[in-house]
N, C-alpha and C positions, 0 to 999 in steps of 0.2 A: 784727728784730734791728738796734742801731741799726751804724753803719760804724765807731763811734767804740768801743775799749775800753776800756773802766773796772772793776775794776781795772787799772793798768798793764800787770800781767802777767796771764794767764787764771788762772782759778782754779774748781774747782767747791765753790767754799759755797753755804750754802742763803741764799736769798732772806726775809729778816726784812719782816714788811710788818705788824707790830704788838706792840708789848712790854706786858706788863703787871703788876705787883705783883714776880713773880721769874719769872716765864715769857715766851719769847720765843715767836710767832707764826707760822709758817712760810707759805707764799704756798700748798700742799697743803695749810694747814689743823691741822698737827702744833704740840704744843705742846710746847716745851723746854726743862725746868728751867734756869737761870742760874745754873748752883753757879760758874761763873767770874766774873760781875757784867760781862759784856762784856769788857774789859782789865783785871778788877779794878778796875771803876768807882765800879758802881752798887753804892749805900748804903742810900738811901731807900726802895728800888723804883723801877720802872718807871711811870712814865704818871701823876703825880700831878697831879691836875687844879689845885690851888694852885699849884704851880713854874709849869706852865704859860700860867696866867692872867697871872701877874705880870709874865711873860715879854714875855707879846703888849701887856701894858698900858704896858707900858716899852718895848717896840720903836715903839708909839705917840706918846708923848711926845715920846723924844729915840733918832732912830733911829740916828746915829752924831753923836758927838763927840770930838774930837782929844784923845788919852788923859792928857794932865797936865791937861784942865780938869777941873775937879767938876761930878759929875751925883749926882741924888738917889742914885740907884742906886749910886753907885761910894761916896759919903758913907756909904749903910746899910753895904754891904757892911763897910768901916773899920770903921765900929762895931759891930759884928757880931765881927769877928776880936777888935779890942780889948776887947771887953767878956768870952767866953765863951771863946777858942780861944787867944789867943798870950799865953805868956809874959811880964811886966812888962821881960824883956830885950829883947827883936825887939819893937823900939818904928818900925821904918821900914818900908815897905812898897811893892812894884812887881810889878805887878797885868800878867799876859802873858798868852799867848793860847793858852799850851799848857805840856808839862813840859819839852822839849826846849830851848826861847826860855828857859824859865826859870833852869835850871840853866846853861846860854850867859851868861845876865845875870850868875850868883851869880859864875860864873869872871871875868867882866871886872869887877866890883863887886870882887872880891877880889885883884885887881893893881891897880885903884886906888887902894885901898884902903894897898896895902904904896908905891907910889909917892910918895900924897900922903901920907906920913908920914917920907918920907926914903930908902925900902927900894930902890930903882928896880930894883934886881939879883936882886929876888926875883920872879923871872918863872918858875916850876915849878910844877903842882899836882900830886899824889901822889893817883895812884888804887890801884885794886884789881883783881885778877887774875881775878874774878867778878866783874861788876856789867854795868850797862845803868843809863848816865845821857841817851841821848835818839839821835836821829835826823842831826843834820847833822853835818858834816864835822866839827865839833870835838868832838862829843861822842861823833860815835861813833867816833874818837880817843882819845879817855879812856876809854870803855867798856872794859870787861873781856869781849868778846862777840865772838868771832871769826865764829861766821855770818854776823854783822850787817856783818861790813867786809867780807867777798868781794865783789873786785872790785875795794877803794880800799884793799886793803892799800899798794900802790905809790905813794900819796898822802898818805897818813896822817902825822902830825905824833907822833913818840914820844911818853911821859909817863913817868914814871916811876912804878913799879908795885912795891905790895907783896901780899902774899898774901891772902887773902879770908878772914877767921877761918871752917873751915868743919871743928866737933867731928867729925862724922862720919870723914872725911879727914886727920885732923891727922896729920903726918907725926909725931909722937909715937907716936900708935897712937890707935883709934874713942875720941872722948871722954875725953881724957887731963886729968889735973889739971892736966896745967902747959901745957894750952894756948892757952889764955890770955896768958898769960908769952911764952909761945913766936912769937905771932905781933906782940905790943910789943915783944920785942927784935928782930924781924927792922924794924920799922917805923923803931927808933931807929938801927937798923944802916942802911938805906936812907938816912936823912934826915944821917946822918954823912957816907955815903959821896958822896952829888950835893952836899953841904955846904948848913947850915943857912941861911946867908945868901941861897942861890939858891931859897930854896923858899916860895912864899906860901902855901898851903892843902893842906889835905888834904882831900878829898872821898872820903864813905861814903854807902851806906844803912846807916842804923841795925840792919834787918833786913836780909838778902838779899832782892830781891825774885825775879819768876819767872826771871831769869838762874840762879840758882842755888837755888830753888824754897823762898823764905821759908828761910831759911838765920840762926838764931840764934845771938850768938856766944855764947863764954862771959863770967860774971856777972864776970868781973873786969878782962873787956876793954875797954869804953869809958872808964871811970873812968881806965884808966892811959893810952887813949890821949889822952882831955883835957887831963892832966897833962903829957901827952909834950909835946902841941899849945904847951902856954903854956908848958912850958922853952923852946922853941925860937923862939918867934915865928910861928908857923904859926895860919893862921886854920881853923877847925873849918865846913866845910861837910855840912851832911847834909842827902843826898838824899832828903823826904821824899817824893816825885812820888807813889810806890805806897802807903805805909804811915799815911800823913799822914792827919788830919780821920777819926780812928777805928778806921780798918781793925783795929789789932790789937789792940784795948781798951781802948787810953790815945787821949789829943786826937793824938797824936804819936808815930811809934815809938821815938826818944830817951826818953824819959819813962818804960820801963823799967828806966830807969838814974837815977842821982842826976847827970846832967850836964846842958850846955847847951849848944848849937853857939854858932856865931858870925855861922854867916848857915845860916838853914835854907828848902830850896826844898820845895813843895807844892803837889799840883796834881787830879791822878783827884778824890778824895773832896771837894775844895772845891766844886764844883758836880754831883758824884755821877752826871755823864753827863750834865746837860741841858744843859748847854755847853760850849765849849771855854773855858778860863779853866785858869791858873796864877800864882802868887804864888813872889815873895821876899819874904824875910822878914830882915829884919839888926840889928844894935846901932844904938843912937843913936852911938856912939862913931865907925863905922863911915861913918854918915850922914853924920857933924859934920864928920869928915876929908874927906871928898870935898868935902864945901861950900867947907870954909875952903881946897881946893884949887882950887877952881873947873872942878871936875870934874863933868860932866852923868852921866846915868843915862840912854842914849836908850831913847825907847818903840820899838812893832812897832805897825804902824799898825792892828791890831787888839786889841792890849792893853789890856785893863779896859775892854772893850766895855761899852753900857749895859744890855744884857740880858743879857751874860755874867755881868756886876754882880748883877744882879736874882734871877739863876737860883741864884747861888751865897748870897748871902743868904737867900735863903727855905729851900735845902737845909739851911745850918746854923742856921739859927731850928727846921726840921723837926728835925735830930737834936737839939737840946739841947731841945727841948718833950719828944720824945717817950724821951729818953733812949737812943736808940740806940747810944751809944759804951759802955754800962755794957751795952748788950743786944749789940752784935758780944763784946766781951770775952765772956758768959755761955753765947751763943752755938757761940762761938768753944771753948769749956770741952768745951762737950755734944758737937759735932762730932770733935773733938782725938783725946777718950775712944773714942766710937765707933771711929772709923778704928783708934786703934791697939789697942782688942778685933777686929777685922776679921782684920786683919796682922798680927797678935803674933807669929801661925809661918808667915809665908807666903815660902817660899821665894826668891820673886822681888820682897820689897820691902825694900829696907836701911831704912829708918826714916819714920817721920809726924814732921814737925815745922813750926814753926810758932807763934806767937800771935794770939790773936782770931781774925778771922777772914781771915788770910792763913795757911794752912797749903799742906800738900805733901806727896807721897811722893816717894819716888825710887825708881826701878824698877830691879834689878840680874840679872846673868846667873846672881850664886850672891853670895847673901847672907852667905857666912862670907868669901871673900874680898874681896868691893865688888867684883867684878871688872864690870864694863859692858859691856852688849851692844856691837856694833858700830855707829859713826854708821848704815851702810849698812839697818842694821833698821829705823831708823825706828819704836822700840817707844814713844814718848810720843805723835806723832801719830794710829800706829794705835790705839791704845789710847783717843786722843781720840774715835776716828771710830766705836770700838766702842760709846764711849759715847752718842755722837749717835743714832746708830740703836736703843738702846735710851731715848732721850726725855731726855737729859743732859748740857750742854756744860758740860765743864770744860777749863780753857786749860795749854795746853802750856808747860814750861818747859825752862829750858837756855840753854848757851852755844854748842852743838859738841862743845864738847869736854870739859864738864858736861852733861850729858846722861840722857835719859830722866825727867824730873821732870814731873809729874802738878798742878800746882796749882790750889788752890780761892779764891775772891774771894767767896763769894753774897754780895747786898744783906745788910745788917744786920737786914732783917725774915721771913728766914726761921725758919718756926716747925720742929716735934720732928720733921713729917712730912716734911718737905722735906730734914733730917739722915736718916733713916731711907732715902730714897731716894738720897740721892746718896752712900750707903758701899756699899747693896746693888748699884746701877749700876757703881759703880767699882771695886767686887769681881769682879762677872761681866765687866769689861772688861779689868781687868787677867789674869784667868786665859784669856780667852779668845784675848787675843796672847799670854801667856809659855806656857800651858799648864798654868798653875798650879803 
């Protein structure tokens, strides 16, 4: 054992010492379904001998180069996005080394942004009361994730904060018409009350990701916040880090809606796990302002690495060859169904939701009131760890204080058997913490 501990903190997880297709390895030799795709990664599957060829052949070539120069790699990558994945809008591009760096960049690109246009006073971004936008001090600031800040609450930089459209919960009542309505007027009430001139962006995920466990809002809510967005002068960030490059059946989790952000970030599904890599993505308008203000964009001195490039090109050359974003959606269909024939009367789940193939349950103490166990239960974790031992990871979700959520990610090549197993595993694991 070496002196040195890695993790930071001790932990007993299992030991991965081989991935493959959607099965993870274990160092005893056990093999474990990936119904969570790692962090809600992996797309493609595990271990593709093409990603990683291309990998090694381009770590060959040009092992590191200072990130605004052009490498073949960083070029495919461009064309790659421009040709198959982005939007004719999000014509500019800034290539990171992770989701957390990235969403960091979209917040300071978008006070630039309001700067070099004349705005200088609109230094606020508006988040949300559920969410996970990244790891470091400013994001997990703006995060809506209270676990995540124990410890630096005392440090932390306020944001202002509106509610998380989340149907289940609407304070209206589970699933209400007007909730929709309900959580645009609280947003137009918000953005009145800090005053519009003080506010540069709003930041969302399109979908909730596992902070509030794939959390859809309703069909009427993006459309008026866009709206709300361009009354006011507020620039439209959406967090795509989780949902982005497929996961939920479109290129994009926005693209359930007839809207467009303004600067959209993305990161997990672009290189599908074989490397670290994340992208902004923003308007030429956007671009154009900062130029003519002589405003830089600085890199992370691992940003649009050459083999991060490489890794992430050939992943989405793989899904649009092989059509995986029309098979996570189809997918995404078959699995949805299942679950919620699974749980239609099961006492202790308030609901499956979910698109493609980012779905959830949420696990409840009594299903007519939503009433939630207590943090102290620990019933997502253990519920994870029931599924481990029955040959199963799926990944935990929640805030704290949103709590108990069960979420799924698999690669997008999971076949009917691998659905089949990971409703029956997660049936026997939820009855086997709540008691059914």
């Amino acid at each position: 054992m070496s002196r040195v501990n890695w993790p930071f903190l001790r932990t007993d997880n299992p030991t991965i010492v081989r991935a493959e297709g959607v099965e993870l390895v274990t160092a005893d030799g056990r093999r474990l379904l990936d119904a969570a795709g790692g962090a809600i990664v992996a797309n493609i599957g595990h271990g593709r001998e093409r990603v990683a060829e291309r990998v090694a052949e381009v770590t060959r070539q040009c092992t590191y180069v200072v990130p605004p120069w052009i490498t073949p790699s960083r070029q495919a990558l461009v064309e790659t996005l421009g040709r198959d994945w982005l939007p004719p809008r999000l014509g500019r591009v800034h290539i990171t080394s992770g989701g957390s760096e990235a969403v960091e960049a979209a917040m300071k690109i978008a006070l630039q942004y309001q700067a070099a246009i004349g705005e200088p006073d609109r230094r606020k971004i508006v988040a949300r009361s559920v969410s996970y936008h990244g790891t470091t001090v400013t994001t997990t600031a703006l995060s809506g994730h209270p676990a995540r800040k124990r410890g630096l609450e005392h440090a932390l930089v306020t944001y202002p904060r509106v509610p998380t459209p989340y149907p289940l919960r609407c304070p209206l009542g589970p699933h209400h018409p007007d909730a929709g309505r309900y959580y645009v007027d609280d947003l137009r009430a918000t953005i009145e009350r800090e005053g519009p001139d003080t506010i540069a962006a709003l930041i969302a995920e399109p979908i909730t990701g596992s902070s509030g466990g794939a959390i859809v809002p309703p069909e009427d809510y993006w459309p008026a916040v866009r709206r709300l967005c361009d009354e006011y002068g507020l620039l439209l960030i959406l967090d795509e880090v989780m949902t982005g490059f497929g996961r939920t059946g479109e290129r994009f989790g926005y693209q359930h809606w007839d809207i467009e952000p303004d600067v959209l970030v993305a990161g997990k599904g672009l290189a599908g796990g074989y490397a670290p890599i994340g992208g902004v993505y923003a308007t030429e308008a956007i671009g154009d302002a900062l130029t003519e203000a002589g405003m830089g964009v600085m890199f992370h001195t691992f940003g649009a690495h050459p083999a991060a490039c490489a890794a992430a090109a050939e992943v989405l050359e793989i899904m649009t060859e092989e059509g995986l974003v029309a098979r996570a959606a189809a997918q995404g269909a078959r699995l949805k169904a299942a679950l919620e024939d699974a749980f239609a009367e099961h006492p202790r789940v308030a609901e499956v939701r979910g698109r493609g193939l980012l779905l959830a349950i949420e696990v409840v103490r009594d299903r007519d009131t939503l009433e939630p166990y207590a943090e102290a239960d620990n019933v997502s974790n253990r519920i994870v760890g029931a599924a481990l031992e029955r040959g199963v990871f799926f990944y935990g979700g929640g805030t704290g204080a949103v709590r108990d959520i069960v979420c799924m990610g698999p690669p997008f090549v999971i076949d009917d058997g691998h659905i089949e197993t990971m409703v029956r595993v997660l049936a026997e694991s939820v009855d086997a913490v709540t008691g059914g």
